[in-house]
C-alpha positions in Angstrom: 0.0 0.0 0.0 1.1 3.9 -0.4 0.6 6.5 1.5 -1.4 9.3 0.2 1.3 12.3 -0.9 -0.4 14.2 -3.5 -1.8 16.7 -0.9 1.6 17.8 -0.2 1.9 20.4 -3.2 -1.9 21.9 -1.7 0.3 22.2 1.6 2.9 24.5 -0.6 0.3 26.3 -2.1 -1.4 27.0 0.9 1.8 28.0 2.8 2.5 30.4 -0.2 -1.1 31.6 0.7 0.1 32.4 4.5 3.2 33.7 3.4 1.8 36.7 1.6 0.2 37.9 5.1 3.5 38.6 6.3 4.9 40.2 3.4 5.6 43.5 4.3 8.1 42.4 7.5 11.7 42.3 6.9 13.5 39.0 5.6 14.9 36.7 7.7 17.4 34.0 7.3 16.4 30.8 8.3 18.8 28.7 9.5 17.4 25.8 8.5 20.3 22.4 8.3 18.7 20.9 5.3 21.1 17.8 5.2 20.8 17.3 8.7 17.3 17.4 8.4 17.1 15.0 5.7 19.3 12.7 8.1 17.4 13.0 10.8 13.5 12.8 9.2 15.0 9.4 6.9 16.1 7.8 10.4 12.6 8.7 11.8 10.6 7.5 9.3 12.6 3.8 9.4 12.3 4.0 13.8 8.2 4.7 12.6 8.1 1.3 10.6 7.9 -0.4 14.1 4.1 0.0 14.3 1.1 -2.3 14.1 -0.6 -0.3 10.7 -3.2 1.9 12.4 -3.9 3.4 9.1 -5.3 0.2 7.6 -8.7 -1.7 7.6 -6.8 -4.6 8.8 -5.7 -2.6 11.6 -9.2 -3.1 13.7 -8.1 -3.3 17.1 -7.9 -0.1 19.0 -9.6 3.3 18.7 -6.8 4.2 16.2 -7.3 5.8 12.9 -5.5 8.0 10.7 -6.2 12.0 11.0 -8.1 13.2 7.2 -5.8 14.9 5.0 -7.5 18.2 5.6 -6.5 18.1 9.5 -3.4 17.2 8.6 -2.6 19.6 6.3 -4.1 22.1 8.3 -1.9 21.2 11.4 0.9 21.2 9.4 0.6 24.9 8.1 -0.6 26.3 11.3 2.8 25.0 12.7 4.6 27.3 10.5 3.6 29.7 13.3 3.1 27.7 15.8 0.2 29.5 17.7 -0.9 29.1 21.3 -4.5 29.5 22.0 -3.7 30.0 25.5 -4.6 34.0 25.2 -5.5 35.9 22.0 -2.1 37.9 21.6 -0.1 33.9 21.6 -3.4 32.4 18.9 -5.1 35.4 17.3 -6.7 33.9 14.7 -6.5 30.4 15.6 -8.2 31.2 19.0 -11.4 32.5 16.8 -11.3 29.3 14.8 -11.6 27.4 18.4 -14.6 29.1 19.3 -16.2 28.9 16.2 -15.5 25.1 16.0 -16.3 24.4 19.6 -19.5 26.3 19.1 -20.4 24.3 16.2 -20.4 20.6 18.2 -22.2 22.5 21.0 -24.9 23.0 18.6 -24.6 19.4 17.3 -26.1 18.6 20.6 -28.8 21.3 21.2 -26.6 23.6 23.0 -27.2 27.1 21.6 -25.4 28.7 24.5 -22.3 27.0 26.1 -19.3 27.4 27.7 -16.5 25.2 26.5 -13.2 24.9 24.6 -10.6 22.5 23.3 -8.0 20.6 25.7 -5.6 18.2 25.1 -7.9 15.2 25.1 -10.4 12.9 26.9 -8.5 12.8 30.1 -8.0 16.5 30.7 -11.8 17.4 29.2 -13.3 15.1 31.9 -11.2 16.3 34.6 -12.6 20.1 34.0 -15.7 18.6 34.0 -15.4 16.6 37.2 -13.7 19.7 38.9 -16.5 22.1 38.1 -18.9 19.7 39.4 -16.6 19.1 42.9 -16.7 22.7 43.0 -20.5 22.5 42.9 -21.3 19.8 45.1 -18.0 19.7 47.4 -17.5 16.9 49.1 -20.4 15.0 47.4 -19.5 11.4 45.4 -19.1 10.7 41.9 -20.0 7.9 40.5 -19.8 6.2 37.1 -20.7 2.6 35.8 -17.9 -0.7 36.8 -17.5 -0.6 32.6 -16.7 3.7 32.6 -13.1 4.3 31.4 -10.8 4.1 34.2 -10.1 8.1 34.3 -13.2 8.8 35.8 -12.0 7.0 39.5 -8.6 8.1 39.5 -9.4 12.0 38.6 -11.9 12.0 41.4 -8.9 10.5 43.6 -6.6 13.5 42.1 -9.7 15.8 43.3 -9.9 14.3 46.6 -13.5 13.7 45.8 -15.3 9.9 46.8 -16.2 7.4 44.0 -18.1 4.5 43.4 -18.8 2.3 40.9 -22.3 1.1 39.7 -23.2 -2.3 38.2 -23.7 -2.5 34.9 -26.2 -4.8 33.6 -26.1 -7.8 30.7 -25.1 -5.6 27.8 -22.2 -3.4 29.6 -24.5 -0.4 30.2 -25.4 1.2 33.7 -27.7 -0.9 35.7 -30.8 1.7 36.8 -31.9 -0.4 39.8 -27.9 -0.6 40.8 -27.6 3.3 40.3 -30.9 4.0 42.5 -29.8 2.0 45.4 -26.7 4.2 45.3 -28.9 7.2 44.7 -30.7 6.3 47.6 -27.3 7.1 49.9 -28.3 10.8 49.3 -24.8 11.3 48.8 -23.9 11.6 45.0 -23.0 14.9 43.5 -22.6 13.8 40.6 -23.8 10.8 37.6 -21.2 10.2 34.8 -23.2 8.6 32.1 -20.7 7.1 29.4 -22.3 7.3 25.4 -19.6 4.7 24.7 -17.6 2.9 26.7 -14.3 1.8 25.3 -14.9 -1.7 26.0 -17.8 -2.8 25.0 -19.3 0.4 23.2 -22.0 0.3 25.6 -24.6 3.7 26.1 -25.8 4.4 29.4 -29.6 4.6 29.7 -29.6 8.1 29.6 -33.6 8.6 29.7 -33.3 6.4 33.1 -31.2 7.9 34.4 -32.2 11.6 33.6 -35.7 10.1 35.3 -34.1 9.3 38.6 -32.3 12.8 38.7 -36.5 14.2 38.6 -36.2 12.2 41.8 -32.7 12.6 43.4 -31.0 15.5 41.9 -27.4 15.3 41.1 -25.2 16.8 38.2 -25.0 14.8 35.2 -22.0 14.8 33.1 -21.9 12.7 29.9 -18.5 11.1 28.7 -19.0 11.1 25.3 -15.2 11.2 24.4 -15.7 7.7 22.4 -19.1 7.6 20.9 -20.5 11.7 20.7 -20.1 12.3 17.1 -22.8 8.9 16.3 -26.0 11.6 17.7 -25.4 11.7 13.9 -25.6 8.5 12.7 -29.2 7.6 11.6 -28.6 4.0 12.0 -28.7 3.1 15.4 -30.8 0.9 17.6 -33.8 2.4 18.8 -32.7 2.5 22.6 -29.5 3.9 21.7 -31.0 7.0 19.4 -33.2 7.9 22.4 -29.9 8.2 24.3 -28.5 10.4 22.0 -31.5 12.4 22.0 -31.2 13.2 25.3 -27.7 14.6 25.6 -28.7 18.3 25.6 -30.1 17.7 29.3 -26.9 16.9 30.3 -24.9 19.3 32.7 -21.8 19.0 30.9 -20.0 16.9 27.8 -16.7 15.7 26.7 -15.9 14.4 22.9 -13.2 13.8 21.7 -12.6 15.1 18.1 -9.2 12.7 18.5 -11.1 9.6 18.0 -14.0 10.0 15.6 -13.5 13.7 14.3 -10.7 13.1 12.2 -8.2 14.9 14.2 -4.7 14.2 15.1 -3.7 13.6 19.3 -4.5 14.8 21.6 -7.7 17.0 20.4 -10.4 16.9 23.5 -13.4 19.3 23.9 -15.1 19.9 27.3 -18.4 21.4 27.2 -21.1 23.2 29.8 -24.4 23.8 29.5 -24.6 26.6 31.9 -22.4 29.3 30.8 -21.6 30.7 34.6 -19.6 27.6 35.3 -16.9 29.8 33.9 -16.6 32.1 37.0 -15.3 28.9 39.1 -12.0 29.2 36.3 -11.6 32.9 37.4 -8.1 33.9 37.7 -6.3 36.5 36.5 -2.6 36.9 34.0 -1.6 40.3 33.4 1.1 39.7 31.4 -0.6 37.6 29.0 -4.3 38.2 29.0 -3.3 42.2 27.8 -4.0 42.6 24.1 -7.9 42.5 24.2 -10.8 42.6 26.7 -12.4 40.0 24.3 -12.7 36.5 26.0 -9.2 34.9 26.5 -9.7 31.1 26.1 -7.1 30.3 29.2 -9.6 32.1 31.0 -11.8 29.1 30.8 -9.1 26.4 30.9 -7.6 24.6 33.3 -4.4 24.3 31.0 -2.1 27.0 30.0 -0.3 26.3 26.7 -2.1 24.9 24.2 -1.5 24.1 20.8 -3.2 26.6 18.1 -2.7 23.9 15.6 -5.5 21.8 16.7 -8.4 24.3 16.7 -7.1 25.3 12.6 -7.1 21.1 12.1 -10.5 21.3 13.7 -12.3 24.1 12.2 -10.4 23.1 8.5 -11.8 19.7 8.8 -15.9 21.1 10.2 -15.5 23.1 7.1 -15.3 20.5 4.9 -17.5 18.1 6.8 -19.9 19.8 8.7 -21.5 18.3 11.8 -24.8 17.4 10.4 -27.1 14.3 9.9 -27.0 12.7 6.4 -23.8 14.7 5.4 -20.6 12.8 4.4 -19.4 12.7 8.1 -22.5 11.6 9.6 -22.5 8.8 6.6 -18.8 7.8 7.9 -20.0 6.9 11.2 -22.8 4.7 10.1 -20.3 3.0 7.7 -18.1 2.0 11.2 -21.6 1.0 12.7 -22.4 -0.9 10.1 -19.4 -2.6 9.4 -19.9 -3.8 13.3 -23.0 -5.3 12.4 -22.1 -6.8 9.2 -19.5 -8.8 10.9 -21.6 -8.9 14.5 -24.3 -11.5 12.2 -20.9 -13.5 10.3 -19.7 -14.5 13.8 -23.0 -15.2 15.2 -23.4 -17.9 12.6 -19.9 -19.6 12.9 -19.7 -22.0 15.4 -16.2 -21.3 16.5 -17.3 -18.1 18.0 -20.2 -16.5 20.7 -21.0 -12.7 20.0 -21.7 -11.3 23.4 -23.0 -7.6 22.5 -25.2 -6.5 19.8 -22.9 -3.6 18.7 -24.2 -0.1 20.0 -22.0 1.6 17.4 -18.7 0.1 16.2 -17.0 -1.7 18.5 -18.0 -5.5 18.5 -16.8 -7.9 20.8 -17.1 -11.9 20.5 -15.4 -15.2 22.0 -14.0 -18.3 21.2 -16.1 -21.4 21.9 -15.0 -23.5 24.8 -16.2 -25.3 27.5 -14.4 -23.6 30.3 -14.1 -19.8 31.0 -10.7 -20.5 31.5 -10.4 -21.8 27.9 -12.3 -19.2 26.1 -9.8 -16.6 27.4 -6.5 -19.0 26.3 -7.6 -19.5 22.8 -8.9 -15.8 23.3 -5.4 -15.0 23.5 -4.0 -17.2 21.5 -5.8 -15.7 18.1 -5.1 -12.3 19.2 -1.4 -12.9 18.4 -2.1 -15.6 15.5 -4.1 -13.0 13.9 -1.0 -10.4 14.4 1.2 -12.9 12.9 -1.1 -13.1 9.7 -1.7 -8.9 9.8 -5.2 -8.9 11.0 -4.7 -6.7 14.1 -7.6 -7.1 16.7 -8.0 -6.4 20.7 -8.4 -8.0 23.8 -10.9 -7.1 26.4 -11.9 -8.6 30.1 -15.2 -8.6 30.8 -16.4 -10.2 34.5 -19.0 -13.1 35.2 -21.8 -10.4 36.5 -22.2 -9.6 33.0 -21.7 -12.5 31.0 -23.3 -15.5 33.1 -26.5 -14.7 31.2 -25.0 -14.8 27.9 -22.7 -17.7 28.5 -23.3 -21.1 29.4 -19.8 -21.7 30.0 -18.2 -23.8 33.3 -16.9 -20.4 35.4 -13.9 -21.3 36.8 -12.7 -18.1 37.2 -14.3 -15.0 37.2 -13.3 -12.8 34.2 -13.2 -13.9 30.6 -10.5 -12.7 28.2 -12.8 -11.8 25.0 -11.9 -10.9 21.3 -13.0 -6.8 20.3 -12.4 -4.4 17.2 -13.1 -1.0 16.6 -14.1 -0.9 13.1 -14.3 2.9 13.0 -12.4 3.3 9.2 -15.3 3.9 6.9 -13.4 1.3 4.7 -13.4 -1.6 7.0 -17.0 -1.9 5.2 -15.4 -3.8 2.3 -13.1 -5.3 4.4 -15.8 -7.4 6.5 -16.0 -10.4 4.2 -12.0 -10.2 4.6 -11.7 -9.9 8.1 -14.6 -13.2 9.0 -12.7 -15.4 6.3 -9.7 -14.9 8.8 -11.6 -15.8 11.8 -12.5 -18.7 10.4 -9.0 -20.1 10.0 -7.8 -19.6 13.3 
């Protein structure tokens, strides 16, 4: 396979483009070793060969994909100045291209005012969220569901704020009866409700649970860093839609344009319903927040520094795929989704193999067949790196007896089984499906 190069001479042109801003300021030199930068960039590129192909359908493992062309491009040629959206005299222009963009996925879920801005990914977006809430409800627990991403419990240990987990139920998604017993503590400040979890996929019952907040209020934050971008999609499950439908009740968001929104690391938006949330950031930085009495985007950020270069790789990739339903990006997700389902019904009808979840967007997880829970995790592992060996690239996931014993009849002698799981979130893996299931078959 190539790589795709021909965008490279739109790169020129478009740096010509930025050049002519700055054509009345003196000339430079630039100092610029162009032999040793032709050493040094040829010994990169052979260090980069040692990695598992992230850029290719066969590559359906992790929540790895290649950034589009646009982003790229327009990361590249931002760096050529290298802004810092930090405050507007470091990110001028790249600082109204983050608000613009961040205003446009507020609106994707109903938000028509907001508060929120880019960060430098999931982590970081839900630990904003988390501390605005601690702020809110000092003291008070947080809790998430035993299948939220692992962040969620250690940032609340960084903010010296209680935790606890929740059950989740038979298809990875938080149990309601298990969340109202906690509820019923009268000690939860806030309810992270996960629209993807990176296991399983799995949505939270978000109508649930927005029904017991009528009854014990809390603060609701949705981490939506995985699966945000599919309120999209027009081909989910029922169940799931009325999720997404839901979002704009929540108290605050992440996504995380890093994943599904084309972008290159680390690209993570937090978002708040409730504008005034930004008075708990106040703080004040002469010497940086000078140049204008216009909104300074480090006064609403926890971090300082940040790179310029994601917000033009942002707003140049929302220009050329805006965020709405039946567009070209909306039709990308339901390829991933459907690609999920396409190989979710090959393994359901091949003996080797048990599906566990019906996919909730496009991550699908399955097991070998075997007597034994013991055994289904062995041969679990086993194909993982017989697959490798053959350049199908897939994942590994545990998932404990509380949520499989219904879907299982297996002898459990141990507790946790070691299952198969792909992200198929390349539009292309689509025509790779029929591939992928023909390996399966022989391992």
């Amino acid at each position: 396979m190539s790589f795709e190069k021909q965008s490279l001479g739109i790169l020129r042109e478009a740096l010509g483009r930025l050049e002519e801003g700055f054509g009345d300021l003196p000339a430079f030199d630039s100092d610029a070793d162009m032999a040793g930068l032709r050493r040094v960039l040829m010994e990169a590129a052979d260090k980069l060969q040692d990695n598992y192909p992230y850029h290719h359908p066969l590559y359906a493992g992790q929540m790895l994909k290649p950034p589009h062309p646009v982003a790229r491009l327009a990361y590249m040629l931002a760096m050529w100045i290298n802004p810092n959206n930090h405050a507007l005299d470091g990110g001028r222009a790249s600082s109204a291209m983050e608000k613009e963009a961040v205003a446009d996925i507020a609106e994707m879920f109903g938000w028509d005012t907001h508060l929120g801005h880019l960060c430098g990914g999931g982590t970081i977006a839900n630990m904003e969220a988390l501390w605005v809430a601690g702020s809110l409800h000092p003291g008070k627990k947080i809790v998430a569901s035993a299948q939220a991403h692992y962040t969620h419990s250690r940032l609340a240990g960084v903010l010296h704020l209680p935790f606890q987990a929740v059950a989740c139920d038979g298809r990875a998604r938080m149990d309601l009866n298990a969340l109202e017993d906690v509820l019923k503590q009268r000690d939860v400040g806030t309810v992270v409700a996960t629209m993807g979890t990176t296991a399983a996929g799995a949505v939270d019952p978000l109508p649930g649970i927005l029904r017991l907040r009528e009854k014990y209020p809390f603060r609701l934050h949705a981490d939506a860093a995985y699966g945000g971008y599919f309120t999209l999609a027009g081909n989910l499950d029922e169940d799931t839609r009325q999720s997404f439908d839901r979002l704009s009740e929540a108290d605050s968001i992440v996504i995380d344009p890093h994943k599904h929104g084309l972008q290159p690391y680390g690209c993570g938006c937090v978002l708040f319903r409730d504008p005034s949330v930004g008075t708990i950031y106040k703080h004040d930085s002469p010497y940086t927040y000078f140049s204008s009495a216009d909104l300074h985007l480090g006064e609403i950020s926890l971090e300082c520094s940040r790179a310029g270069a994601s917000a033009v790789a942002l707003w140049s990739t929302m220009r050329m795929f805006p965020l709405v339903r039946g567009g070209q990006f909306a039709r990308g997700l339901e390829r991933g989704r459907q690609a999920a389902l396409m190989l979710f019904d090959k393994i359901a009808g091949c003996k080797d193999y048990f599906t566990l979840f019906r996919p909730e967007l496009d991550i699908l997880v399955w097991v070998p067949a075997a007597r034994r829970a013991s055994e289904m995790s062995l041969r679990s592992k086993k194909i993982f790196h017989s697959a490798a060996r053959r350049d199908l690239h897939l994942a590994v996931a545990g998932f404990p007896k509380e949520i499989l014993e219904n879907i299982l009849d297996v002898e459990w002698d141990r507790r946790e089984i070691t299952c198969l799981r792909s992200c198929l979130m390349k539009p292309g893996h689509v025509d790779w499906v029929d591939h992928i299931a023909k390996m399966l078959k022989d391992f």
